[in-house]
N, C-alpha and C positions, 0 to 999 in steps of 0.2 A: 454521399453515395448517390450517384443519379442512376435510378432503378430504372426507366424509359430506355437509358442507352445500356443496362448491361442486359435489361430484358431482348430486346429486337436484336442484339451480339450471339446471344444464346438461340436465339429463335432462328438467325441467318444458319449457325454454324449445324442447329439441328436440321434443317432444310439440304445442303450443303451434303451432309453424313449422309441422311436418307434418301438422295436422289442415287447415289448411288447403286441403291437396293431396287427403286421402284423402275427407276428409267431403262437400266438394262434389262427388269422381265415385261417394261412398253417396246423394248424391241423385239422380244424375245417371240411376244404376242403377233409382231408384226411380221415378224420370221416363219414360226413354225404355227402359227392358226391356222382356220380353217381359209383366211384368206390369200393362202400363197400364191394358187395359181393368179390372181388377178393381180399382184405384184408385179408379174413377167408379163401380163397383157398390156403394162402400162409403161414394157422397157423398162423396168427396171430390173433389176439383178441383185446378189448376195453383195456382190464391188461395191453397188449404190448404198446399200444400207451399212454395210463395214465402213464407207468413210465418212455416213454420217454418224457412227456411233461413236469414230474417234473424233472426230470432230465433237461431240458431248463430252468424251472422256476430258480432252485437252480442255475443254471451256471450261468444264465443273472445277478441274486440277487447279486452274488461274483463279477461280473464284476461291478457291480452300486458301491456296496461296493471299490471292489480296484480302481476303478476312484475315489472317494470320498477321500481315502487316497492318491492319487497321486497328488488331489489338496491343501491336508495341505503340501505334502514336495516337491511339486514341483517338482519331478522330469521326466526328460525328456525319459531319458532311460523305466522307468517303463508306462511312456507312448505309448511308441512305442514297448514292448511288450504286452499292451493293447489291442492299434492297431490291433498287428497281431493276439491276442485270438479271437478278435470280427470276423473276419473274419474265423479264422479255427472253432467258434463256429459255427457258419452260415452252413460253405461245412458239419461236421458232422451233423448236424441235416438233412440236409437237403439230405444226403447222404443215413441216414436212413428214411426219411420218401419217400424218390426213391423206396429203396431196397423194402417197405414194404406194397408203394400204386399200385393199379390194373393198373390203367393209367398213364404207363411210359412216355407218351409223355407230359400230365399235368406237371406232377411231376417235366419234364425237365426244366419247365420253371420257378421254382423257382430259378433256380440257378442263375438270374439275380440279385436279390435282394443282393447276396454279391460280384457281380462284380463292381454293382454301388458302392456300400456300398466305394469296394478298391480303384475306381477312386478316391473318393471325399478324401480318407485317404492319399492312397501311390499317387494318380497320377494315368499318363498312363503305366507306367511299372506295378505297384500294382494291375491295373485292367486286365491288359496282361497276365501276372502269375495266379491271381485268373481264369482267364477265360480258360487258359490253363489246370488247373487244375482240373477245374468242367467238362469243357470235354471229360478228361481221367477216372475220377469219372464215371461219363453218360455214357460214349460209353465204359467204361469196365463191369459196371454192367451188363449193357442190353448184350453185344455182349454172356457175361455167359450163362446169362438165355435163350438168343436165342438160342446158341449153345445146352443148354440142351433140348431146342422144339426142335432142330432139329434129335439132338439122337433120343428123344425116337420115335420123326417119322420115321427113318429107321429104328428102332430095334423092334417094335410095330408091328407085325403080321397084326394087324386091321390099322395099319398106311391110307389105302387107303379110310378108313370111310369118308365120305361128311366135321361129326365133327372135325376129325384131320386136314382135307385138309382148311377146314377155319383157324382152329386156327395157324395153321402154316401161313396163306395165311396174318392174322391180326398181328401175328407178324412178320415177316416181313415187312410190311404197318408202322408199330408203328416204328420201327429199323430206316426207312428211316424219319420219320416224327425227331424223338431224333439228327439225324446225318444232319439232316438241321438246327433245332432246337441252335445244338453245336456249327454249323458254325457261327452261329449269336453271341453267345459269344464273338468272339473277334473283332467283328464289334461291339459291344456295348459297350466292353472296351476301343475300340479306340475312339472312339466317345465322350463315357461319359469319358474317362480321360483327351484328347484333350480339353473338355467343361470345365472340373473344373480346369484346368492348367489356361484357358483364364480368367476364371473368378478370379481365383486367382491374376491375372498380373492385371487385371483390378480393382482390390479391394487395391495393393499397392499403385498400381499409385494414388487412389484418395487420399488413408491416406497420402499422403506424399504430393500431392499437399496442402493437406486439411492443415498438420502442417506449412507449406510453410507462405501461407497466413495469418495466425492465428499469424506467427511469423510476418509479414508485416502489420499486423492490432496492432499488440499493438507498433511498432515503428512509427505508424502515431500518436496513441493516445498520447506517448510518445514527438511525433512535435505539438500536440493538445498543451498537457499541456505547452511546452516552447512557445508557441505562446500566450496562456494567463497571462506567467510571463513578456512577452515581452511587451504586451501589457499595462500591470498593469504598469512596468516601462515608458512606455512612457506617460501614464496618471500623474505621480510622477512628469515627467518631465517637462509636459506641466504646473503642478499646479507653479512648483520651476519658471518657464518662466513669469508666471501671476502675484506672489510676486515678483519678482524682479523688471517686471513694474512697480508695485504700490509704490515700493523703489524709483524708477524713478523721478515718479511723483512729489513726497513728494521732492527729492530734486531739482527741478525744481524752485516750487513754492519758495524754500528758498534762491533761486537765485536772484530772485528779488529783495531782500531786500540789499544785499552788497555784494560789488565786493570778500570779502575775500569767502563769502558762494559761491562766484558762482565759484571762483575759484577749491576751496576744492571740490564740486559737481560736477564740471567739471571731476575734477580725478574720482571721487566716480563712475561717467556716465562711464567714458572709462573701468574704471575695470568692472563696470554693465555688457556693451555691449559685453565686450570680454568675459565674464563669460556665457550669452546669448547665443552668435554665438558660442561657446563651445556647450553647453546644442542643442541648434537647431542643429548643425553637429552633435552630436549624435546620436538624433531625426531622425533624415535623414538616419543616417547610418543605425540605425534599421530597420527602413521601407525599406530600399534597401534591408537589407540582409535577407529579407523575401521571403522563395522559393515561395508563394504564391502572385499574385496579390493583390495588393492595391490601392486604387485609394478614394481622397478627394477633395470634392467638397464646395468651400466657402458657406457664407451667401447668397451671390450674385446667387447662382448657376453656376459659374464655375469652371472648372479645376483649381483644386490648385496644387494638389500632384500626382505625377504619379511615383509608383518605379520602379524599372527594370523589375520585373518581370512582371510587367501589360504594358511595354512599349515591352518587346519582345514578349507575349501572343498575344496582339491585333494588333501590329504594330502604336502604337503612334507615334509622334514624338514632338520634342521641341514646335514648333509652335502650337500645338493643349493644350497650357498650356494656359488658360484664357477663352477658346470657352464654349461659355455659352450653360448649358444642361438642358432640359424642364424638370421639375421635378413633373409631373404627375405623378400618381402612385410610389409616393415615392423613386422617382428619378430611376426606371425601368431599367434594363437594354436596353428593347427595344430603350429606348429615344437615348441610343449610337451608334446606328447602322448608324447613319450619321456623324460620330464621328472617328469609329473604321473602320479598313479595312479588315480586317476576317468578313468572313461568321460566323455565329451562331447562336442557337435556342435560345430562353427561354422560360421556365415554370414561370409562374407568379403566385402569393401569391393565385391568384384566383382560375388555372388549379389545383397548389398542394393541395389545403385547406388548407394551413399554414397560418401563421400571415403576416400581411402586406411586414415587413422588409424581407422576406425569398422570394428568387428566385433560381432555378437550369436553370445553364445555359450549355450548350455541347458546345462544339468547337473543330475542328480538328488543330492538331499543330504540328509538326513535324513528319507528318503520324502517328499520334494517336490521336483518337478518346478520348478528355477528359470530365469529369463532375464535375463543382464545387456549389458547396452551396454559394449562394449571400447574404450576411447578410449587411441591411443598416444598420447603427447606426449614433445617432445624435451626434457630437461633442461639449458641450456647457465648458466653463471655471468655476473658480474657484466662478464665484457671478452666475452660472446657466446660464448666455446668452448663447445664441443660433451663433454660430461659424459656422454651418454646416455640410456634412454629410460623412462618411467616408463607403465607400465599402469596404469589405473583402470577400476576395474568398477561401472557402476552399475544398480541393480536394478531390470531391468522389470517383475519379473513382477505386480504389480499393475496396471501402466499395462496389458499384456497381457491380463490376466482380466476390465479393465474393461473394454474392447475387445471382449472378445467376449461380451459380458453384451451390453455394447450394440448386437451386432450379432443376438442372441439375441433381444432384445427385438424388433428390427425386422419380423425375420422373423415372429415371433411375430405381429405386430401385423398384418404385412401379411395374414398365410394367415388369420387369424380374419376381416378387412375385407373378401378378395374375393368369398366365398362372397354376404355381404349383399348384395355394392355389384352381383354379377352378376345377384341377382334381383331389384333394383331396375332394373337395366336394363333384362329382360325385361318388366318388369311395365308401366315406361314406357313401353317400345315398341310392347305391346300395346294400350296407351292409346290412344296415336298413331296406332296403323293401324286402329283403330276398333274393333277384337274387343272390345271391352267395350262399344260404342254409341259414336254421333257426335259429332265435335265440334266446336265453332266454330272460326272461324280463332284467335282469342284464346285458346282453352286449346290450339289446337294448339300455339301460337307458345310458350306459357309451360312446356307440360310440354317443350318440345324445350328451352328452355334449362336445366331440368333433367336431360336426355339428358346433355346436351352435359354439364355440370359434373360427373354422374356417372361421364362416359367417360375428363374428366380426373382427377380421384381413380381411376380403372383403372388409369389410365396411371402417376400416381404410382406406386400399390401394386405396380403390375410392376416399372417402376425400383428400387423397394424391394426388391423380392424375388431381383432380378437382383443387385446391389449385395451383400445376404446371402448369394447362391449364389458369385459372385466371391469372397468374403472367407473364405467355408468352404473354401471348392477344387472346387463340386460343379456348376460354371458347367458344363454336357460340352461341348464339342467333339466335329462330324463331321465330317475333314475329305476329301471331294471333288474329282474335277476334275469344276469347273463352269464356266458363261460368267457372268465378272463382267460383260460388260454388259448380259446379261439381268437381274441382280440390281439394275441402277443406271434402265433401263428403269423396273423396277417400281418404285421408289422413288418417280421424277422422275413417273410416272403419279398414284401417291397426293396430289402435290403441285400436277399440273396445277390446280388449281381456283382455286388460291392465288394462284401465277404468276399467272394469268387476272386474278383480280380487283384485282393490285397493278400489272398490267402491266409486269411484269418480265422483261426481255430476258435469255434462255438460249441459254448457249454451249454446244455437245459438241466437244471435242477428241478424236480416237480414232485408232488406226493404223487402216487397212487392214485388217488380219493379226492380230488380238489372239487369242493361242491359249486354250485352259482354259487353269485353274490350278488349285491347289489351296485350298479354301478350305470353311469352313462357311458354309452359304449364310444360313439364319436368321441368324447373328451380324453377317454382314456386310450385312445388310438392317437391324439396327439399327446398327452406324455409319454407314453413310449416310445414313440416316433423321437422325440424329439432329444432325450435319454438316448435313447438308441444310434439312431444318428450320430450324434458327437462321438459314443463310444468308437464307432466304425471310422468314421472322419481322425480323428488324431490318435487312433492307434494304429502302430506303423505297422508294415508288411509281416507277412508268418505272427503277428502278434497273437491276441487268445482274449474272449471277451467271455464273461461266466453270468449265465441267469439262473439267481435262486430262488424259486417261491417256499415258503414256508408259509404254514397254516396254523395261528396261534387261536386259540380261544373266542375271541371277539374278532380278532383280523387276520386280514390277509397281507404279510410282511414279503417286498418285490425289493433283493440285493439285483445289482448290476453293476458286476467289477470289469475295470479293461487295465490293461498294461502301457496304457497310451504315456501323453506329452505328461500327462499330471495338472493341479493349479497349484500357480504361486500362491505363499503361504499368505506374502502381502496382499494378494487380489480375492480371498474367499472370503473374506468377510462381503463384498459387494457382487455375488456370484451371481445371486436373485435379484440384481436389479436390473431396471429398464435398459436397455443398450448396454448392457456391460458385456466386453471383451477382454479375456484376460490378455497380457501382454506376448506371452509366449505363441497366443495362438495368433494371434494378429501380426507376429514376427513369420507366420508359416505361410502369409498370405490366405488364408482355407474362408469358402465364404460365410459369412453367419451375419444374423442380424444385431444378434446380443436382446433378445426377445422370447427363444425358447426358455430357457429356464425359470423366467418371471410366468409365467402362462401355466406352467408345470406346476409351478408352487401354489398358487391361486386354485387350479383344480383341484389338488389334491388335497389343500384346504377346505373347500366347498364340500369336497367326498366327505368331509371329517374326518382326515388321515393329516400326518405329519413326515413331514420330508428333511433328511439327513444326508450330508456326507462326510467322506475322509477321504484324501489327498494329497499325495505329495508330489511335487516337480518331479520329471524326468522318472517315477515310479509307475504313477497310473492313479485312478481315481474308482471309488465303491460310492454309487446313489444306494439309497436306502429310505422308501416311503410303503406306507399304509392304509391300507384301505379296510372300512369297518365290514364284517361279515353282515349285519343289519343293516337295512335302508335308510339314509343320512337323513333327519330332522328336515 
């Protein structure tokens, strides 16, 4: 994959899109500002500027076009004359709408737009040369035109009128304003090429740690799989060890009867035994040559088995082979800590909400901080008894560090995107309310759907950023006695318009009497929102959405039924996780990040509440979460 050629592909095509947007409100500026009349003192006309705008339309349309073709043949070269069209398009337009607007020092300062443009393409050099350029453009136009106020001021008999003496006076004023204006040029190209250079080096280095990992994740999964072949063989082995006893047995008993049977059995026994201690040194070998700890514990509850790698892990030794271990909690790793001589934590089945048999346990070991997955399993033979319990440790701690690379990266990604996405906001909004001059209904209607898709990339970026702050720990909690039906008020208000326009019938269930509680009030404004939302979003028109509070004892229980799409039965088990979408709704087109309801379940965790639902397809769906009347720990 050559990342240089699809990066500068994507960067032309984003350039390309948004000239679009930017270049018709540079004419617009040039139209309807405050500099029109000086347009017409310099002959030109609405004609002049209408055919230089189709004249942009038609260049930009050939440019979409030959990007379009240089993505069927690939080629590099016709990209990098793309490149440099997009930018010499830019200085010509923009050279002519200099020459042709009253206010030369406005005028100047489009020229930013294709020095940025060259950083992000060429670099620091790209944007050096463009900015070199537009400078000599700028302060050669104007020095003409100055130079021609200044002729007809000395050759001008009436030269000494009040009116010449200003307009000479304002240009000049304008000249110094353009030649400060220029200087900033290549302060903006160093800058913004130095910035896309960094951001560039910062963008390899993740892909490549990113391939790194991904290649170190499927050779663990790869040690996964040989560790369940291994396993299966040693189960094989242990059955072959059990029938061979039973062989045992049987000639034992035929021993009794005559000296020739006990003889012949005798043989039978020593080839048994040496067949046995064959099969057990196997047995053995395997579990030694397991890079991971293992560790088995009799019927009795002690040490039976200890392999090497759980004898250099924790620092066993010989002697600790038979020390009886309390087998509370399903033989705990805690219960080892009198046992073992390293320091280390564990997560118990209870902290993780996992099944009994599952622990994560950290330990430092040769100055690295590791993390393994504790799986008990029972040991029983070939008639089902119970033998005892065998520990396997498997090693998270790369699945761990990839985890949080990738939560590293998000955060990353999102805190670099909202700064942009917020001054694009502004800048569209000032469009909209007309601070930059008027607009028709038709670009009103078309920059609003750009608001609008802007506002949903916000919304993602927050989710993203909440979802990083969740996973670091640095989510804060404030929590308050507040009125949760003021918080539910405000919600259901942000949504009235929706209701409205779907025509969907709203229920409030409430006591009477509903006291504060404790609670943070922003957090709980985004589970409802975010509950709420979906309800309205895929339940269809005339439909009916019902809010019940109920006031139990200790808590506060919040039902929220709707008649909507439903979830597939196949999809709720994954309902609460990261980016999940169920298929139905994804089939509707409707937008979502697959992020609300992981962020939901996290807070209402944190509350010390628990969160439920019920669901069927094409029925509707009932949330059902809890929040404590007492202030959360």
């Amino acid at each position: 994959m050559d990342y240089n050629y699809d990066r500068k592909l994507e960067i032309n095509e984003w350039i390309i899109t948004t000239r679009w947007f930017y270049m018709v409100a540079v004419f617009l500026i040039g139209i309807l500002g405050n500099s029109l009349l000086s347009l017409f003192s310099l002959r030109s006309s609405f004609f002049y500027i209408g055919i230089l705008l189709l004249l942009f339309l038609i260049s930009n349309a050939f440019l979409y076009h030959y990007l379009t073709l240089i993505k069927k043949t690939g080629s590099r070269e016709k990209l990098r004359l793309l490149s440099i069209w997009q930018i010499v398009l830019e200085l010509i337009i923009f050279t002519s709408i200099f020459y042709l607007i009253g206010d030369k020092p406005v005028a100047s300062v489009f020229f930013f737009l294709p020095i940025i443009s060259s950083s992000i393409i060429f670099g620091i050099r790209g944007a050096v040369i463009t900015a070199l350029i537009s400078a000599a453009l700028v302060n050669g136009l104007f020095v003409l035109e100055y130079i021609n106020v200044v002729f007809r001021f000395l050759t001008d008999q009436k030269s000494f009128l009040r009116e010449e003496i200003l307009e000479l006076r304002q240009a000049t004023f304008s000249m110094i304003k353009i030649l400060i204006t220029s200087n900033f040029y290549l302060v903006i190209a160093v800058v913004s090429g130095y910035s896309s250079k960094l951001l560039l080096r910062r963008e390899q280095r993740l892909i490549i740690q990113t391939a790194h990992l991904l290649e170190e994740k499927k050779q663990e999964e790869k040690n996964v799989e040989k560790l369940g072949e291994d396993s299966a063989k040693l189960a094989k082995h242990d059955r072959l060890i059990m029938n061979i006893n039973e062989q045992l047995n049987k000639k034992i008993k035929q021993l009794e009867n005559s000296e020739k049977s006990l003889f012949r059995a005798f043989s039978d026994l020593q080839v048994a035994r040496q067949l046995a201690d064959k099969e057990k040194e196997k047995t053995n070998a395997i579990i030694s040559n397991f890079v991971d700890p293992i560790i088995v514990i009799d019927k009795d509850s002690r040490l039976n088995l200890i392999n090497p790698a759980a004898r250099q892990m924790f620092g066993f030794l010989t002697a600790d082979i038979g020390k009886e271990i309390n087998k509370s909690d399903n033989y705990s790793m805690i219960n080892f800590k009198s046992v073992i001589k390293q320091d280390f934590t564990v997560k118990t089945s209870k902290d993780l909400k996992a099944p009994l048999n599952e622990e994560e346990l950290v330990i430092n070991f040769a100055n690295q901080e590791l993390t393994y997955k504790v799986i008990t399993a029972e040991v029983v033979d070939v008639r089902h008894e119970y033998l005892g319990v065998m520990k396997i440790f498997y090693n998270l701690t790369r699945e761990k560090m990839i985890d949080k690379l990738k939560s590293d990266f998000i955060s990353i990604a999102a805190h670099q995107l909202r700064t942009p996405l917020s001054a694009v906001k502004w800048i569209i909004k000032m469009v909209i309310d007309g601070d930059l001059g008027k607009l028709n209904e038709e670009q009103k209607k078309m920059l609003f759907k750009g608001y609008q898709s802007n506002e949903r990339i916000i919304g993602l970026v927050n989710d993203m950023l909440n979802v990083s702050r969740i996973e670091e720990g640095r989510f804060g909690y404030a929590f308050v006695l507040d009125d949760f039906s003021d918080v539910l008020n405000i919600v259901m208000e942000s949504l009235e318009n929706q209701i409205k326009t779907k025509k969907i019938k709203y229920i409030l269930n409430k006591p009477g009497n509903l006291p504060k509680i404790y609670f943070d009030r922003s957090k709980m404004i985004l589970v409802l929102q975010n509950i709420l939302e979906n309800a309205v979003k895929y339940t269809p028109e005339f439909g009916k959405i019902e809010v019940t509070l109920a006031l139990g004892s200790t808590f506060l229980k919040v039902r929220i039924k709707d008649n909507g799409v439903g979830i597939p039965e196949k999809d709720q088990s994954k309902l609460f996780s990261k980016f999940f979408r169920a298929d139905n709704v994804i089939r509707m087109q409707t937008e979502g990040s697959g992020l609300g309801l992981f962020i939901v379940k996290n807070v209402v965790r944190k509350h010390g509440g628990e969160i439920t639902f019920d669901s069927k397809e094409g029925i509707g769906t009932e949330f059902v979460f809890t929040i404590p009347l007492e202030k959360p720990e």
